[in-house]
C-alpha positions, -999 to 999 in steps of 0.1 A, spaced: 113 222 170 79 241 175 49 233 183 28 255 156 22 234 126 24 262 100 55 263 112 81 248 80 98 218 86 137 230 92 161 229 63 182 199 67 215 211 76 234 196 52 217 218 27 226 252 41 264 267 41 283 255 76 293 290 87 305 288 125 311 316 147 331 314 181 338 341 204 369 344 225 382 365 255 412 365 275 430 384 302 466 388 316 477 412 343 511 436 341 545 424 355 579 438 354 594 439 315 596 464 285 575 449 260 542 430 258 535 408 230 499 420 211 485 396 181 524 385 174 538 418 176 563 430 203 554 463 217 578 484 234 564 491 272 569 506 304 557 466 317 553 432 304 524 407 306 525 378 329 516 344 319 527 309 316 533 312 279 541 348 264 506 362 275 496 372 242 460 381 252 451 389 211 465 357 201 450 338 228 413 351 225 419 342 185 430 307 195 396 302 220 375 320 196 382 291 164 382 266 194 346 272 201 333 276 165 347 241 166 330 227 195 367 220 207 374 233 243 394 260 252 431 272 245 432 259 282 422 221 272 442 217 248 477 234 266 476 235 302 490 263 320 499 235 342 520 217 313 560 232 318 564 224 280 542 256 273 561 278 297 572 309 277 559 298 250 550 316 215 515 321 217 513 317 174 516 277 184 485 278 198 469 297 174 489 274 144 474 246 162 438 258 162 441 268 126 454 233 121 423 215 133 402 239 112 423 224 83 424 185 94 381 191 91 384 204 58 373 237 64 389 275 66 390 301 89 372 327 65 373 363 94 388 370 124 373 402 144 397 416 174 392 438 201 420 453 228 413 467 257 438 487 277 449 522 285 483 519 269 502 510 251 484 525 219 474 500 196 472 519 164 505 526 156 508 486 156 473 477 142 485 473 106 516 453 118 495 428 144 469 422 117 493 412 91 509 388 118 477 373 123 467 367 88 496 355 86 495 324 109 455 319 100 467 320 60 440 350 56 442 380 32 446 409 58 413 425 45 400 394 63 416 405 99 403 434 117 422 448 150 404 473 171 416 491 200 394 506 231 397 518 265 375 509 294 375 547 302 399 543 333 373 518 351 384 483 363 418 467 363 423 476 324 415 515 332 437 512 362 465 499 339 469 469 356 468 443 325 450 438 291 421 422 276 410 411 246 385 400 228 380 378 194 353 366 169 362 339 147 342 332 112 348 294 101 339 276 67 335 243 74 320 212 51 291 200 64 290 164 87 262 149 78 266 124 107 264 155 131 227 154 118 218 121 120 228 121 156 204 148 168 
């Protein structure tokens, strides 16, 4: 609230659209192995990615990103990398399951923005593949799914070639909890 009295009263909430925005990032370092797994998509390589499930950094930044337009914790609350049920796992599970909660609140995941970063492999002769995979599991039109590719010019572990990152923006429409307002 402010303090200036010309100032409007805020629109109640419950009167305005709920669009939510969360932003997610993730990180996995090179190990030995041919192929890494990129927004559901294997990619033949000269080295894997190492994680506790398949390291899919695309699909994991997807999976945080919905989490925290939710208000939900982290791909890291809901599936420990301390859990051995999630050891090798698919990373689309994850992803399913944040999609899931989007559903069980009524609401849809209405954009998904991502962003690779690594030296190689080269993302765009997968781009088109990875973001049908992705609308896929998040039951989007592919116009909806956007897969961009950078490098971090050689600089830090991603320009040495020593693992990937990613980046992900997730637009949610949700319906509107009008208890949410009456508790703040």
């Amino acid at each position: 609230m402010t303090d200036n009295p010309a100032a409007p009263a805020p629109a109640p909430l419950a009167e305005l659209p709920d669009v939510r925005v969360g932003n997610g990032y993730d990180v996995h370092a090179f190990g030995p192995g041919d192929t890494v797994v990129l927004g559901g998509v294997s990619i033949p390589h000269e080295r894997s990615l190492k994680g506790h499930s398949d390291a899919d950094v695309v699909l994991h930044a997807i999976t945080d990103a919905i989490l925290g337009a939710l208000a939900d914790g982290d791909i890291g609350s809901h599936f420990p990398p301390t859990d051995p049920a999630w050891q090798g796992a698919a990373s689309d599970q994850f992803l399913q399951h944040a999609i899931l909660k989007v559903a069980q609140r009524g609401g849809r995941v209405a954009h998904i923005d991502v962003t690779v970063v690594c030296e190689a492999p080269k993302i765009g002769p997968h781009r088109d593949r990875m973001r049908q995979a992705i609308a896929d599991i998040c039951q989007l039109p592919t116009g909806r799914v956007s897969v961009k590719a950078t490098t971090s010019e050689r600089l830090g572990f991603t320009g040495r070639k020593e693992g990937i990152a990613s980046l992900a923006t997730a637009t949610l429409r949700l319906p509107f909890d009008a208890e949410e307002e009456k508790n703040q």
